[in-house]
C-alpha positions in Angstrom: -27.9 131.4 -74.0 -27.3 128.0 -75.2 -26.5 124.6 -73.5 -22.5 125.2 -74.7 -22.3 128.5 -72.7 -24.1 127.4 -69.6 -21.6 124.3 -69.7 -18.6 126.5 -70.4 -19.6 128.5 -67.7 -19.7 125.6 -65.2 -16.5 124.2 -66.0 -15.2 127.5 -65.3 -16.5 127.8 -62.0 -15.5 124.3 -61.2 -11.7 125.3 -62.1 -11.8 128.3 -60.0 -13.6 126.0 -57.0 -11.0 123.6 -57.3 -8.7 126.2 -57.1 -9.9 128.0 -54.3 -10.3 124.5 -52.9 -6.3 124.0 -53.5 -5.6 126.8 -51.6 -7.1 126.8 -48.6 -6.1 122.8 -48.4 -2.4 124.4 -48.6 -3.0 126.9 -46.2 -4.5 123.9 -43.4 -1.2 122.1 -44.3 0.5 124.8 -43.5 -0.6 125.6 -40.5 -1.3 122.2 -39.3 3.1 121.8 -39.5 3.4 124.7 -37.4 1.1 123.6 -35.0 2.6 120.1 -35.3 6.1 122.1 -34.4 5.2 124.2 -31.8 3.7 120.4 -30.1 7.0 119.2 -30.7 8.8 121.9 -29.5 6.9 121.8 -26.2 7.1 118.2 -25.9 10.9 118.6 -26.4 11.1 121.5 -23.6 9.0 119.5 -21.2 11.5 116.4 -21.7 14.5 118.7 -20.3 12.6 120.4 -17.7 12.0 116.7 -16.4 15.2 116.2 -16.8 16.5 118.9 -14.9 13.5 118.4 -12.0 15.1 115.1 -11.2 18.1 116.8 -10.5 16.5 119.5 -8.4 14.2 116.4 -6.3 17.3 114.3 -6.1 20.1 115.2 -3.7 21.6 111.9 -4.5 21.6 112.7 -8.1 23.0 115.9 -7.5 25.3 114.9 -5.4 26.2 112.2 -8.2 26.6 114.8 -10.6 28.9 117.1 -8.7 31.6 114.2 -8.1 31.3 113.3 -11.8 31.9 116.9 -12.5 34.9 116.7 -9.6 36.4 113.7 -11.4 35.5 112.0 -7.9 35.3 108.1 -8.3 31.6 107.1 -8.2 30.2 104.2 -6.5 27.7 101.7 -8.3 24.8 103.2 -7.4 26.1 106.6 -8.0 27.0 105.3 -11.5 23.5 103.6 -12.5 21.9 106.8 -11.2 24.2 109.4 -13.9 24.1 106.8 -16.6 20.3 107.3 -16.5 20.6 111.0 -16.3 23.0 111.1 -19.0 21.1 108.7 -21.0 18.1 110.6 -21.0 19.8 113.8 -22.1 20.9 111.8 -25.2 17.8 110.7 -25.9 16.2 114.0 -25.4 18.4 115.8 -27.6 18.2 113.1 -30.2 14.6 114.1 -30.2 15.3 117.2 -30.4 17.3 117.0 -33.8 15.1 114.8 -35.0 12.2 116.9 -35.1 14.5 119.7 -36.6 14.6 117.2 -39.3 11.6 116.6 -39.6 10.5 120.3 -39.6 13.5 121.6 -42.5 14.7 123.6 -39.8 18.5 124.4 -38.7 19.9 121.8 -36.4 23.1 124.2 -35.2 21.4 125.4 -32.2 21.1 121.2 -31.1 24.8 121.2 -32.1 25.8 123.9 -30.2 23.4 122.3 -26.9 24.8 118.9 -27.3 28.3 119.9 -27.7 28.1 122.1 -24.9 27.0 118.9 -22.8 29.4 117.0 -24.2 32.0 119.3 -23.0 30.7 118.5 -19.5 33.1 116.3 -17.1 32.1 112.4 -17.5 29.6 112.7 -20.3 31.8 112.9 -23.3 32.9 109.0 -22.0 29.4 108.8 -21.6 28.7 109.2 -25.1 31.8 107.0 -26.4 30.4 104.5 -24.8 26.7 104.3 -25.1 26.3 107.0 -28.0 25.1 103.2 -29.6 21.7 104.0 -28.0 21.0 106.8 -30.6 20.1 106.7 -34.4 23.2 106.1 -36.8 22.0 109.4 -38.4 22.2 111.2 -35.2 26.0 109.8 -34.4 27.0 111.3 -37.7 25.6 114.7 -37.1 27.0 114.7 -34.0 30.5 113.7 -35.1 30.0 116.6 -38.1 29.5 119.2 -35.3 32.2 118.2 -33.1 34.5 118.4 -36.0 33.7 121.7 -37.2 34.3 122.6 -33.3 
């Protein structure tokens, strides 16, 4: 065998190295965005189940909350206290679609969430006036999903 061969020979294992090489590199990629996803998504879920445990530890919250919900008159305390709340939904769900974004994947299910809160007593005049707070591309999407409501 001469020198030629032997060097033909290498390059072709290099190409096929390099190739197995480009896949597995894929497949890590791959599976490093699902992992990355699954983070988010339990990051996401641990941000409302706070949310929702300050309601459970907080009768004054709660208590907040219901007259909100009753149309009640709130007094200033009562107000900072579900403007927090209410805030903090926002943001979480703004982190929600945002990773959706992030990840190619449906955002529907955060429109059908978020309009569902919106729909809530008190937070739809929440969101008119502090749905500033959030990303520009955020307000759109949410306007887009109240339209087609």
């Amino acid at each position: 065998m001469n020198w030629e061969a032997i060097g033909a020979v290498g390059e072709l294992l290099a190409a096929v190295a390099v190739l197995i090489t480009l896949f597995y590199l894929a497949r890590q990629v791959s599976e490093a965005k699902a992992a990355m996803w699954r983070q988010s998504s339990q990051d996401v879920n641990l941000v409302f189940n706070h949310i929702l445990n300050v309601v459970a530890a907080s009768p004054e919250l709660a208590a907040a909350l219901a007259k909100m919900e009753n149309a009640e008159q709130l007094n200033p305390q009562e107000t900072v206290q579900v403007r927090a709340h209410i805030l903090s939904q926002f943001n979480a769900f703004e982190n929600l679609w945002t990773q959706a974004v992030a990840q190619n994947l449906p955002v529907e299910e955060v429109a059908v969430m978020f309009n569902s809160a919106l729909s809530s007593p008190g937070v739809l005049e929440h969101w008119e006036e502090f749905s500033w707070i959030t990303a520009e591309d955020f307000q759109k999407f949410v306007s887009e999903s109240r339209e087609r409501i």
